[in-house]
C-alpha positions as CSV (number, residue, x, y, z in Angstrom):
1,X,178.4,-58.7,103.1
2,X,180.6,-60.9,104.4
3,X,183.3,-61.5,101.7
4,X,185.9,-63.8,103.4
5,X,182.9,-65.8,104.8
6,X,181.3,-66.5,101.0
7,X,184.4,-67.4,99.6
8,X,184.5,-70.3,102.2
9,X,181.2,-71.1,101.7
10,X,182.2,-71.3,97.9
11,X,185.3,-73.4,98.7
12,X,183.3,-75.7,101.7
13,X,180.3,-76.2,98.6
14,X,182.8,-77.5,96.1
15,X,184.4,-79.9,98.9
16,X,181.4,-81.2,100.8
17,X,177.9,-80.2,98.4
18,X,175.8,-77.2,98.0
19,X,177.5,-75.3,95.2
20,X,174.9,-75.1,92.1
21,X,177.1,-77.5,90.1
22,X,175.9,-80.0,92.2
23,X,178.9,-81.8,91.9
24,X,181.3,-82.1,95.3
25,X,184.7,-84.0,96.3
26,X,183.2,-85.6,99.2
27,X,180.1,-87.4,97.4
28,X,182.4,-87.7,94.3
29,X,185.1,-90.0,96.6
30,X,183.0,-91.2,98.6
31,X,182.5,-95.1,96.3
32,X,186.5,-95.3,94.8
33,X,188.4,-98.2,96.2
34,X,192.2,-97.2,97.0
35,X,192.8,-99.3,93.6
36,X,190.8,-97.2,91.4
37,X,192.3,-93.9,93.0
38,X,195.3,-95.8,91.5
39,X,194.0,-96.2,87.8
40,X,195.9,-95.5,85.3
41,X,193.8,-94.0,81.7
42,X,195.6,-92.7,78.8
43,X,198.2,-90.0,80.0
44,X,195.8,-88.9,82.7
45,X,197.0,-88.5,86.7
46,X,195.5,-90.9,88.8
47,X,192.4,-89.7,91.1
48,X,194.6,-90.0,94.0
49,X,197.6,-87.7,92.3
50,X,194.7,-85.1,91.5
51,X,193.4,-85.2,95.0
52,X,197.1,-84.6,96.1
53,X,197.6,-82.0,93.4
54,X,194.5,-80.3,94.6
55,X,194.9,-80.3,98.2
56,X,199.0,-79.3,97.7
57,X,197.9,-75.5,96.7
58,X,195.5,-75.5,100.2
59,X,198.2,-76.8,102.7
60,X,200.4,-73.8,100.8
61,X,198.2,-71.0,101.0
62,X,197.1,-72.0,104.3
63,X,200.6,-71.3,106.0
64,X,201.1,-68.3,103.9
65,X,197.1,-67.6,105.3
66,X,199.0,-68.4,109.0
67,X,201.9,-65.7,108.6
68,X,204.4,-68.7,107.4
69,X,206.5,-67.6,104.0
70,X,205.2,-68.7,100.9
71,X,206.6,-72.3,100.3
72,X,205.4,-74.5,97.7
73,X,206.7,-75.8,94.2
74,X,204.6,-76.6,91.3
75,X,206.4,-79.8,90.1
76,X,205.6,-81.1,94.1
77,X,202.2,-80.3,93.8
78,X,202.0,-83.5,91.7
79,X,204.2,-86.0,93.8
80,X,201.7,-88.0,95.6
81,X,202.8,-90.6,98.0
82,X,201.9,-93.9,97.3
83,X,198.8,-95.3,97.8
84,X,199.3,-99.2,98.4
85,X,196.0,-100.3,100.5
86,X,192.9,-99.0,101.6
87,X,194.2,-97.2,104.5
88,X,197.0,-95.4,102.6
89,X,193.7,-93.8,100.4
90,X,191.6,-93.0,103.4
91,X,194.5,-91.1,105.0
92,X,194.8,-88.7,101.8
93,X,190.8,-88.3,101.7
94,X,191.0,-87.3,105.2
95,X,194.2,-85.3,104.8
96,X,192.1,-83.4,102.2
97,X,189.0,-83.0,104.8
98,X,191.0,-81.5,107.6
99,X,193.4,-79.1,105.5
100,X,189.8,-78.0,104.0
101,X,188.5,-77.2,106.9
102,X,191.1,-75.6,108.4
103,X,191.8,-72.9,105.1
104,X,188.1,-72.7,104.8
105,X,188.6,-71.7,109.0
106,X,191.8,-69.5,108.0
107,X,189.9,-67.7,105.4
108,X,186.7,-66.4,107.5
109,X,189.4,-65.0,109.7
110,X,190.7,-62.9,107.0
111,X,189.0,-58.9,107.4
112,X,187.5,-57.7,104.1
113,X,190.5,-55.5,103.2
114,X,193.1,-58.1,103.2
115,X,191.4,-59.6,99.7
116,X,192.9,-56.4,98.0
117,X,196.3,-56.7,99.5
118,X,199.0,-58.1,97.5
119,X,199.6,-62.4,97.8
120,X,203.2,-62.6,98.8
121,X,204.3,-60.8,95.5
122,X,202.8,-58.8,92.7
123,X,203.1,-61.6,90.4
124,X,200.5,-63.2,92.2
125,X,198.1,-60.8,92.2
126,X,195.8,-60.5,95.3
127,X,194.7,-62.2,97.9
128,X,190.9,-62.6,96.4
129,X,192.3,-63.9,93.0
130,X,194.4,-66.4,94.9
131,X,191.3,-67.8,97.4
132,X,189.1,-68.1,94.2
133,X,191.8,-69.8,91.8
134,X,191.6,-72.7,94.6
135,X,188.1,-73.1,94.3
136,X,188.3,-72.3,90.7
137,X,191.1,-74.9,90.4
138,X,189.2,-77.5,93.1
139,X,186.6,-77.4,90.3
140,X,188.5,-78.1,87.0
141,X,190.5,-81.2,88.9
142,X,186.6,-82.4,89.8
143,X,185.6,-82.1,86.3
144,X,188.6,-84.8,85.5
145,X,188.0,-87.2,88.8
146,X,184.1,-87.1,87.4
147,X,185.4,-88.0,84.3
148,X,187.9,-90.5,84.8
149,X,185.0,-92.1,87.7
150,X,182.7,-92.7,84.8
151,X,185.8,-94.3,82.5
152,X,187.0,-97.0,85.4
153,X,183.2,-97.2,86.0
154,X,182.8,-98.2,82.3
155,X,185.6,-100.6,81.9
156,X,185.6,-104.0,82.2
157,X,187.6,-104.0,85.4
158,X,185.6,-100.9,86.6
């Protein structure tokens, strides 16, 4: 078995269908207007702040995944730009496509033994635990957007 391969199936499933939650970014996105990516619920992010947050940790692993130095901050990982129209929405969907891709690319690359190797530093653990926690963290942010979908969707101005 192909390890590097499955683990961008698993990450390509939870962005574009096939995983067995049945639940995906792409069909997820697919019907929110730029406004509602900007609706504002409780003390929840936005759905556009959590598709930035989401997509920060795969433009970050993908350098490191390139040879580049590791080179991201947690408290960025939530500083969205801001969405003010349609096209300002459709540029971070895409932006989210293409960087998936392109790790999802980065990652077949990888030869089995890398997964073992330390990620940068032993604090990190390996490279496996560090492909999975993206998918596993690609699916905890869907669970919100799902969520936070059906409350706009419920709402009077939904």
């Amino acid at each position: 078995m192909n390890t590097p391969s499955q683990i961008a199936k698993q990450f390509r499933d939870v962005l574009f269908g096939g995983n067995w939650t049945s639940v995906n970014m792409k069909e997820t996105l697919a019907d929110i207007s730029w406004q509602q990516a900007n609706t504002k619920f409780y003390s929840f992010n936005t759905i556009a702040i959590l598709v930035y947050h989401m997509n920060y940790y795969v433009g970050v692993i993908s350098k490191v995944l390139q040879g580049q130095p590791l080179d991201g901050k947690d408290k960025d990982s939530f500083v969205c730009p801001p969405i003010e129209s349609a096209e300002d929405w459709e540029k971070l969907v895409q932006k989210t496509w293409n960087e998936a891709e392109t790790f999802a690319n980065l990652i077949e690359q990888l030869p089995d033994s890398k997964l073992e190797e330390i990620f940068i530093n032993e604090k990190y653990g390996n490279y496996y635990r560090n492909l999975h926690g993206v998918i596993e963290h690609y699916h905890y942010h869907l669970g919100q957007i799902v969520l936070i979908k059906k409350i706009i969707n419920s709402s009077p101005a939904g």
